[in-house]
C-alpha positions in Angstrom: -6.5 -35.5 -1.8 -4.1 -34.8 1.2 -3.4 -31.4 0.1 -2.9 -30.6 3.8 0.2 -28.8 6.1 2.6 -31.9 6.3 4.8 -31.3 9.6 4.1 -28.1 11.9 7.7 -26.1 13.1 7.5 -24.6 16.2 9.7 -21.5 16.2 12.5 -21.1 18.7 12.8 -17.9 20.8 16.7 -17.7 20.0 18.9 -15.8 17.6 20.0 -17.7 14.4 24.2 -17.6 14.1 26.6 -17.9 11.3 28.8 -20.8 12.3 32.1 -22.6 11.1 33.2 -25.0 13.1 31.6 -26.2 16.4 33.3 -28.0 19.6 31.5 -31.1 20.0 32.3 -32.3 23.9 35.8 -31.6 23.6 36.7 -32.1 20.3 36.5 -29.5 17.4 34.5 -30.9 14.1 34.4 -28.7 11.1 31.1 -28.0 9.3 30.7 -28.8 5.7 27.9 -26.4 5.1 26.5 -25.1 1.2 27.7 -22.0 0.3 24.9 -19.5 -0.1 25.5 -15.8 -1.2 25.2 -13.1 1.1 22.8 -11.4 -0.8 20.4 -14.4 -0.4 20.4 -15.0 3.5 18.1 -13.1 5.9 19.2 -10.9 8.3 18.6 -13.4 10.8 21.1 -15.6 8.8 24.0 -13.1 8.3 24.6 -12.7 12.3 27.4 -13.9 13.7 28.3 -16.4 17.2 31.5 -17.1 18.8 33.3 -20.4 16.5 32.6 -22.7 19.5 29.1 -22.7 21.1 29.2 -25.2 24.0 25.5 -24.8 25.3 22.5 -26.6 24.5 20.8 -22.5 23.4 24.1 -22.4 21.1 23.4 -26.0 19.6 19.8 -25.0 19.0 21.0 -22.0 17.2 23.7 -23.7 14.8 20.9 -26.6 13.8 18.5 -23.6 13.3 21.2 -22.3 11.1 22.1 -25.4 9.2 18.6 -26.3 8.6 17.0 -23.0 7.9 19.7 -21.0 6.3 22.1 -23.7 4.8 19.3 -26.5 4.5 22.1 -28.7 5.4 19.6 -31.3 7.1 22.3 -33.8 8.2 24.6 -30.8 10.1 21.7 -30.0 11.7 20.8 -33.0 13.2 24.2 -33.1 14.5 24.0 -29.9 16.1 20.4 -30.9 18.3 22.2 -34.5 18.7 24.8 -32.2 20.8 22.1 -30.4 22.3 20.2 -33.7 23.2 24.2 -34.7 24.7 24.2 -31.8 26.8 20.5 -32.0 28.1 18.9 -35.2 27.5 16.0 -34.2 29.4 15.3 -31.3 27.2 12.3 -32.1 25.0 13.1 -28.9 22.8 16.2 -30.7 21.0 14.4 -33.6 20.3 11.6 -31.9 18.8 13.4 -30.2 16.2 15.7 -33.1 15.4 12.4 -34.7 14.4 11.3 -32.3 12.4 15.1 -32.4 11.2 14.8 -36.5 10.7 11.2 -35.6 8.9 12.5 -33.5 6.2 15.1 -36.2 5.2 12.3 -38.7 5.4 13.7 -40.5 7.8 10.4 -40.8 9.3 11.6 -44.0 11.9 13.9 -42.1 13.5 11.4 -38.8 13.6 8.9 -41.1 15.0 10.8 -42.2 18.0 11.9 -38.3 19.1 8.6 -37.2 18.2 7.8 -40.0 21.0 10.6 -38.1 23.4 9.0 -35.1 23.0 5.5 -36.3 24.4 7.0 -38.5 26.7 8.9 -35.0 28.7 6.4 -33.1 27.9 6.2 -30.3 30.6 3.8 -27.8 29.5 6.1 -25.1 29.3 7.0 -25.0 25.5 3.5 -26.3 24.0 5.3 -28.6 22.0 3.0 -31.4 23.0 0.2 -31.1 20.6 3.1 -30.3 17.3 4.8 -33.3 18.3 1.3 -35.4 18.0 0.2 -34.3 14.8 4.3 -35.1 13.5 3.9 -38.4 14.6 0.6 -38.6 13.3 2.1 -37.3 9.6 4.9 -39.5 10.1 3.2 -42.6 10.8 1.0 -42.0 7.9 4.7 -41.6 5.8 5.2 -45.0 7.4 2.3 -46.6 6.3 0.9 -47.2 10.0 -2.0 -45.1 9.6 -4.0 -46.8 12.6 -1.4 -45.5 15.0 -1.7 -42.5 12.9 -5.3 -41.8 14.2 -4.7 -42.5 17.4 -2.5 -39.6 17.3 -4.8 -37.3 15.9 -7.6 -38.8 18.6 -5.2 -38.0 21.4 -4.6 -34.7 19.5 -8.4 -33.9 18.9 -9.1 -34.5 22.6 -6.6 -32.5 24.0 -7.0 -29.0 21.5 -9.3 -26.3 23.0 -9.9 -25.0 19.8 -11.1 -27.9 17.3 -8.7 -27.9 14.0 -9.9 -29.0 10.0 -6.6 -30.6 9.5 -6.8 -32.7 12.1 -10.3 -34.1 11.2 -9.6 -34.0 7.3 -6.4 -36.3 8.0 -8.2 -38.5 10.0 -11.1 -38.9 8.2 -8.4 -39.4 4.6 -7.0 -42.1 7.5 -10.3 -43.6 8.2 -11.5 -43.6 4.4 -8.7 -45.4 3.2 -9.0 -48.2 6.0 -12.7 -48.4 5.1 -14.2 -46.8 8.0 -16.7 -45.7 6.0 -18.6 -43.9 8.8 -16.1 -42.7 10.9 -14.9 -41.0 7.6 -17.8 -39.3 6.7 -18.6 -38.6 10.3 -14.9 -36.4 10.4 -15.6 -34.7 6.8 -18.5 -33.3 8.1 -16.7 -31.7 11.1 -14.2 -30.4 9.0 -16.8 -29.2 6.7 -18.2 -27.6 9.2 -14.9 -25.8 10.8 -13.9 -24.6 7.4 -16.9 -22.9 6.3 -17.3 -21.4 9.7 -13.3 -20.0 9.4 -14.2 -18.6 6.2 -17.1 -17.1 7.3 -15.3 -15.4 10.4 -16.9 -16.7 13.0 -13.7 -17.4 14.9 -12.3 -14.1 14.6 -9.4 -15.3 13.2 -8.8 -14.0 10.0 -8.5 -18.0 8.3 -10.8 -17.1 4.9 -7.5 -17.7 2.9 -7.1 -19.7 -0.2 -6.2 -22.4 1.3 -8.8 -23.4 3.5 -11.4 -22.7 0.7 -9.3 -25.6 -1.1 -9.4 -28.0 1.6 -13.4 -27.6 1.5 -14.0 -28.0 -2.0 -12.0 -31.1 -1.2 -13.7 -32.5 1.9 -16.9 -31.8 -0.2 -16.1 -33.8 -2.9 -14.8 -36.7 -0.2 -18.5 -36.9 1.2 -20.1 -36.4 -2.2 -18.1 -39.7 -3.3 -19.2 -41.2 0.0 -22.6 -40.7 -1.2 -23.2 -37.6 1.0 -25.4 -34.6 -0.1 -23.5 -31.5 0.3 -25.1 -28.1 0.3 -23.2 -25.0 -0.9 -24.3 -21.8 -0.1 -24.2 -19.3 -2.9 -22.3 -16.5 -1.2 -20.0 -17.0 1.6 -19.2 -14.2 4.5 -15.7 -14.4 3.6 -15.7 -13.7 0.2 -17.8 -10.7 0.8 -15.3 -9.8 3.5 -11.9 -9.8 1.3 -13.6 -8.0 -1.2 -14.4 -5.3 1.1 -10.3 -5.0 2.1 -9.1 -4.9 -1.5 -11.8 -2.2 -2.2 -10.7 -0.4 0.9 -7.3 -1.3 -0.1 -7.7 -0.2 -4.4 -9.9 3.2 -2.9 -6.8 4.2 -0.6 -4.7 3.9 -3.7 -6.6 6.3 -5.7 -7.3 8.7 -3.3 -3.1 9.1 -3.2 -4.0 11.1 -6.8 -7.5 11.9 -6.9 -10.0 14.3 -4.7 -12.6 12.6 -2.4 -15.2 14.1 -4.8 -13.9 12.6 -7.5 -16.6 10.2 -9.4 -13.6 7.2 -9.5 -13.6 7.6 -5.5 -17.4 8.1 -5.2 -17.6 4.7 -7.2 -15.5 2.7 -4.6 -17.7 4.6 -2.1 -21.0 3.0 -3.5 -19.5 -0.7 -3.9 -18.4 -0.4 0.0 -21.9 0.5 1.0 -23.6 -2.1 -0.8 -20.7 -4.8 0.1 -21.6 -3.8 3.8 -24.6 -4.5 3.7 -24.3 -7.7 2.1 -21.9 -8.4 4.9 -25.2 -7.7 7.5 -27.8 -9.4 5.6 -25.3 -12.9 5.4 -24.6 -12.7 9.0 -25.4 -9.6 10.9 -23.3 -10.6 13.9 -20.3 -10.8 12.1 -17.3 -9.4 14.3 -15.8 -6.3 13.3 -12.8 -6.8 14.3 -12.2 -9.6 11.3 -13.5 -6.3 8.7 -10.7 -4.4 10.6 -7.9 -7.2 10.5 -8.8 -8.1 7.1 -8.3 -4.5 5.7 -5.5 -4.1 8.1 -3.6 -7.0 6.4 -4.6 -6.4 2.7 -3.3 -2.8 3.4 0.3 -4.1 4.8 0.9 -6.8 1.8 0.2 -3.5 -0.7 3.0 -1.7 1.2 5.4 -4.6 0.9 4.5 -4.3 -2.9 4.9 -0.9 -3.0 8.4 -0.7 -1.1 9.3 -3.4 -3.7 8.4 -1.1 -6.9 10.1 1.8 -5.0 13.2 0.2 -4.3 13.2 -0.8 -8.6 12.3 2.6 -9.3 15.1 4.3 -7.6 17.3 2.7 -9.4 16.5 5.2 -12.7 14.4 7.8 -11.1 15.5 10.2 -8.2 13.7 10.8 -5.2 11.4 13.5 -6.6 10.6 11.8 -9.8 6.5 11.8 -10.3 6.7 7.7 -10.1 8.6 8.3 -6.6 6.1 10.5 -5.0 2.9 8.6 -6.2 3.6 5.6 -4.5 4.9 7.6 -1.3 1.5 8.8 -0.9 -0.3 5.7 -1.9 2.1 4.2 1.1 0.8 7.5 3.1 -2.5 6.4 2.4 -2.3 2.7 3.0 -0.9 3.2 6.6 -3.5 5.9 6.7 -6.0 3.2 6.5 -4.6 0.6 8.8 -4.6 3.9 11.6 -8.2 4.1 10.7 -9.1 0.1 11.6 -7.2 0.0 14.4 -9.3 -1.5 17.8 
């Protein structure tokens, strides 16, 4: 039932280089890195550094590079263990060797830099509150899931804006311990959170797949606790991504068909009535989740679309019928996001 994010990666504002061979303080070691075509790497992946990076920004970059775009775990660690050598007040090198350690399972040693990285935490890079719910994931690995919710307690305290994970874990902590209560008392708060992200009462967009799984899990959780759970029939966000793919399948037909046209008229009529399903749910929904929603269905379609183009021009020219309907279905889409802009 722990069907939850495992360890959170914090992204690093630096440029990702191809590398070699590295000076490590003084003295040249080699890299023994997979081989991974060219036509498989990002673009981020394919750039290139100077052979001998000597700077803990360089470091960060090649164990970036080992771990993300050669999945060489052990190189990488090298490369932030030189970073750490350079800097060891730096809390940035020991965070992403723990997330390094983490994905060799090598949860001891991710445990004690996760500890680092809260022990020098400054403020500045917001690793803090990543670096708790690590631990917390890694103690769990560990099989210390009492120091594991003291992490997530710490972590809970601290956030501004409350997180499902966090209570889910906890309450997955506090079940298995057989703290009955404090179980049932965290399911209900992540119950809570959930619907209300998929709902769209945050603004935030978070009615994906994914959270809906997590509920019908934390549902089932209190309903084996002996816990009644009510469902409601129809949730906001439901009604909500079925208004963007409508928008979204309406902008694609209107690339070949006339306004007038009954097919268009049709998507016209389900809008209307979705909308006002939309007010009668909850009438203060925000409109700018309608507009991000439609805005975001809209851009996947275009990634699908340049996909199918790119296939297509490999038989068809550029003014083959096939070519020019999904140019102005693209047209179309971007129309669309222009129009739910705020």
């Amino acid at each position: 039932m722990k069907n939850l994010r495992t360890f959170r990666a914090e992204s690093v504002n630096s440029v990702i280089y191809t590398l070699s061979a590295v000076l490590l303080l003084g003295s040249s070691i080699p890299l023994v890195v997979a081989q991974i075509p060219d036509s498989q790497l990002s673009e981020d992946c394919k750039m290139q550094i100077p052979a001998n990076p000597y700077s803990v920004k360089d470091f960060l970059a090649m164990g970036h590079y080992q771990q993300d775009c050669r999945q060489d775990l052990q190189a990488a660690v090298s490369a932030f263990t030189q970073a750490i050598r350079l800097n060891p007040q730096a809390e940035e090198p020991y965070y992403h060797r723990a997330n390094a350690y983490a994905a060799m399972e090598n949860y001891q040693a991710a445990v004690a830099d996760y500890t680092q990285v809260i022990k020098k935490n400054t403020g500045r890079l917001g690793l803090t509150s990543s670096a708790y719910w690590n631990r917390a994931r890694a103690y769990e690995k560990l099989g210390e899931k009492t120091k594991a919710i003291s992490d997530l307690t710490q972590l809970i305290a601290n956030n501004r804006h409350p997180n499902p994970d966090e209570y889910f874990l906890r309450a997955n902590l506090n079940k298995d311990l057989g703290y009955t209560q404090s179980a049932i008392a965290d399911y209900k708060v992540a119950e809570k959170l959930l619907q209300q992200y998929l709902d769209g009462i945050f603004g935030t967009g978070h009615m994906d797949d994914r959270n809906q799984q997590m509920l019908t899990q934390v549902r089932n959780e209190l309903a084996n606790l002996g816990v009644a759970v009510t469902i409601p029939k129809t949730t906001t966000g439901s009604i909500l991504r079925t208004i963007a793919n409508t928008e979204v399948e309406r902008a694609l037909n209107l690339a070949r068909l006339q306004s007038q046209n009954p097919v268009i008229q049709h998507f016209d009529t389900q809008l209307e009535d979705l909308y006002k399903q939309l007010a009668t749910t909850q009438p203060q929904v925000d409109q700018a989740v309608v507009k991000n929603l439609i805005s975001n269905a809209a851009y996947e379609k275009i990634d699908t679309l340049k996909t199918e183009r790119s296939q297509l021009l490999a038989k068809y020219t550029l003014d083959s019928p096939y070519i020019t309907v999904i140019d102005n279905q693209t047209s179309q889409l971007e129309y669309l996001i222009e129009r739910n802009k705020f």
